[in-house]
LOLOVO-738890 format. One record per residue (C-alpha): residue in one letter; x negated, z, y negated. Coordinates in steps of 0.001 Angstrom, whole numbers, plus 500000, padded with zeros to 6 digits. Example, Ala and Ser with C-alpha at 12.3 -4.5 7.8 and 13.67 -1.06 7.14 Angstrom:
BEGIN
+------+--------+--------+--------+
: resn :      u :      w :      v :
+------+--------+--------+--------+
:    A : 487700 : 507800 : 504500 :
:    S : 486330 : 507140 : 501060 :
+------+--------+--------+--------+
This chain:
BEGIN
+------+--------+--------+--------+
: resn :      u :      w :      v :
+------+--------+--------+--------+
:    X : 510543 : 491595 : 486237 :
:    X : 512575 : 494477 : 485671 :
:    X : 510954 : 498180 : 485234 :
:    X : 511819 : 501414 : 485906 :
:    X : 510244 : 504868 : 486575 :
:    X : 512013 : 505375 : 490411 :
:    X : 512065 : 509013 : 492055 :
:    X : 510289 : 508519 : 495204 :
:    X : 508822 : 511323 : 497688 :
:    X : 506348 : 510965 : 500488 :
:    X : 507090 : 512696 : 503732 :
:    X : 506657 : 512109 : 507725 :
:    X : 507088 : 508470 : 508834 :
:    X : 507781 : 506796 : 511873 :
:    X : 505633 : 504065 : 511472 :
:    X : 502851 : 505693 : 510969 :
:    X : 502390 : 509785 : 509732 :
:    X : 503013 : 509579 : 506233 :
:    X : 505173 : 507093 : 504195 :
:    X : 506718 : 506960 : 501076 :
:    X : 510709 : 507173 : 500863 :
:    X : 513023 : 506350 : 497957 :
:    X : 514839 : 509325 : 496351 :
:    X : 517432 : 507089 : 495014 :
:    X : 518341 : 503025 : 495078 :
:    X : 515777 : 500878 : 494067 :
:    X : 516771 : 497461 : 492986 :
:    X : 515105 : 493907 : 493694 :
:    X : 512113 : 493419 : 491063 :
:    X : 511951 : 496804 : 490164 :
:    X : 508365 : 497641 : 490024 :
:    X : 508463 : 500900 : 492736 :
:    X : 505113 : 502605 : 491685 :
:    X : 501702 : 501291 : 490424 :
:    X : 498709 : 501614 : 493273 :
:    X : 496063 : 503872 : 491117 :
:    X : 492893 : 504745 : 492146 :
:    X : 489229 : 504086 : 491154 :
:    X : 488215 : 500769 : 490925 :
:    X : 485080 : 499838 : 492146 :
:    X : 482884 : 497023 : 493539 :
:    X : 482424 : 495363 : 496703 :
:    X : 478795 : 496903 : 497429 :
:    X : 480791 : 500618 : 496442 :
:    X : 483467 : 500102 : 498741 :
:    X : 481298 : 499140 : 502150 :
:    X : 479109 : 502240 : 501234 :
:    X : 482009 : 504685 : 500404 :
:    X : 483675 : 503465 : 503999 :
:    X : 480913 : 504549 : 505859 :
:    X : 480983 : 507905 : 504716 :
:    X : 484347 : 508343 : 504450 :
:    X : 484559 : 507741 : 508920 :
:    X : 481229 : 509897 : 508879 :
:    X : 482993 : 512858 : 507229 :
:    X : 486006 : 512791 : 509547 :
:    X : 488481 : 511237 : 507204 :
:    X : 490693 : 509801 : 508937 :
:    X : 492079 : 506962 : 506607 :
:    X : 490537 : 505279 : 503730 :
:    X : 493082 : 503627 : 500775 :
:    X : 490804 : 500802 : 499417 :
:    X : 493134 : 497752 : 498158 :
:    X : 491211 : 494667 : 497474 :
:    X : 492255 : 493335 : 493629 :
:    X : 489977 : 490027 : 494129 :
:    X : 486469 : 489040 : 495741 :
:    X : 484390 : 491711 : 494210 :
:    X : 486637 : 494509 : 493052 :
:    X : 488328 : 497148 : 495000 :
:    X : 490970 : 499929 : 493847 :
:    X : 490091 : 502850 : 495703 :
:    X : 492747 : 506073 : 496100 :
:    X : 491303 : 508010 : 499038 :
:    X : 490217 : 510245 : 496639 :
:    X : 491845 : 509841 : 493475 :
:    X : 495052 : 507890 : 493854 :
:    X : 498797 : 508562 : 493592 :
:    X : 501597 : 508381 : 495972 :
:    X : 501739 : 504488 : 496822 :
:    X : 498492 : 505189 : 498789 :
:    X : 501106 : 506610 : 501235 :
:    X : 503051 : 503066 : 501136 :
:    X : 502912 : 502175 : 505283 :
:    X : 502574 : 498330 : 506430 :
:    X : 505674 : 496367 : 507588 :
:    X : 505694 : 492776 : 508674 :
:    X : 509277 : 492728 : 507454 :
:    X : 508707 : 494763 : 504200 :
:    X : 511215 : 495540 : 501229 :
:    X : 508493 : 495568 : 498827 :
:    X : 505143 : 493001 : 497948 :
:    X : 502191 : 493652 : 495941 :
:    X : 501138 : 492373 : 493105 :
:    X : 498210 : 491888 : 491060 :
:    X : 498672 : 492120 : 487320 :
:    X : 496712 : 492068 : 484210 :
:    X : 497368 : 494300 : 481714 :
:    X : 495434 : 494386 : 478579 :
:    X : 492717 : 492863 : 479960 :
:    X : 492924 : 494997 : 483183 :
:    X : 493846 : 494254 : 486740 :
:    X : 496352 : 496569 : 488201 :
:    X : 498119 : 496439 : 491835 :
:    X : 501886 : 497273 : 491503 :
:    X : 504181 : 497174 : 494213 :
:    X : 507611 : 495846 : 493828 :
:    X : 510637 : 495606 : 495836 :
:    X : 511697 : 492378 : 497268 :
:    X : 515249 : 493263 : 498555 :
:    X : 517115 : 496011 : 497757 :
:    X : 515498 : 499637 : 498864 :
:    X : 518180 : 502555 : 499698 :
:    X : 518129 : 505783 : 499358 :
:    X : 516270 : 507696 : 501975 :
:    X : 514843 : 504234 : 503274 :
:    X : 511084 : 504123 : 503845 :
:    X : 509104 : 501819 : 501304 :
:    X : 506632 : 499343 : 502745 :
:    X : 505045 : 496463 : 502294 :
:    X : 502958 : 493513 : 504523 :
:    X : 499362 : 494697 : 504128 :
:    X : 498293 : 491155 : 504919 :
:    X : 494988 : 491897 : 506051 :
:    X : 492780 : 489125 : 507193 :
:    X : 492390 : 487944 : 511014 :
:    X : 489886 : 489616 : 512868 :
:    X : 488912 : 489944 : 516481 :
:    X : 489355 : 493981 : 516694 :
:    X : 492919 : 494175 : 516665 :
:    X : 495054 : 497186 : 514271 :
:    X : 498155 : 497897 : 516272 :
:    X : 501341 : 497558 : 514279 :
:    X : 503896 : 500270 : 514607 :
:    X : 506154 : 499139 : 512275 :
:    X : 509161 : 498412 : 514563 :
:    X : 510412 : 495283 : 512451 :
:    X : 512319 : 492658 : 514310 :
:    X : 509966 : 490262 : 513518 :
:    X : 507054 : 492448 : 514247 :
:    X : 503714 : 490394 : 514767 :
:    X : 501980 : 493254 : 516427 :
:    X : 498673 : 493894 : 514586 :
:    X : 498080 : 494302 : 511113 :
:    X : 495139 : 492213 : 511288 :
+------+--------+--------+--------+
């Protein structure tokens, strides 16, 4: 996998209020950005929910790494945390270990153009309370759940 340090910028998205756009071409297997955050545990993460809806925030970033650990960037992540869900994504996520660590990066699939919204499939597990999709794809299942 090729790497690079891409320009990117986050800014008002159709899909769904913020997104992340590329400032220039990214090419396929370029690794777009690294998803940073805190990592915690299960037990952590079903707590810090819960107060995150009870003090009006609106959206919570926790990305599941495996069965018990959790990178969270509501509060202290970077950009990619702005990365919106598409069921027909240019980019995938990927869990990697680096020096003993697990990190997420995200990574384009097909080539990403300038001024072109980044995105990726969230694939979040089936569940009876449905998430709307907005992502406008084609092949657009609907939900993101």
């Amino acid at each position: 996998m090729r790497s690079r340090k891409n320009r990117l910028r986050f800014a008002r998205s159709k899909i769904h209020d913020w997104g992340l756009f590329a400032l220039e071409p990214i090419a396929v297997d370029d690794i777009v950005i690294e998803y940073i955050g805190e990592q915690i545990r299960q037990k952590v993460a079903d707590h810090r929910e819960k107060i995150y809806e009870k003090s009006g925030i609106g959206s919570s970033y926790l990305f599941r790494i495996d069965d018990d650990n959790i990178i969270d960037a509501t509060k202290a992540g970077n950009l990619a945390r702005f990365i919106n869900h598409c069921c027909d994504p240019n980019c995938n996520a990927k869990i990697i270990t680096v020096d003993g660590q697990k990190k997420i990066v995200i990574y384009a699939n097909k080539p990403v153009a300038e001024g072109e919204e980044v995105t990726y499939d969230y694939k979040f597990p089936i569940e009876e309370d449905k998430i709307p999709c907005l992502c406008g794809a084609t092949a657009c299942r609907g939900f993101l759940n």
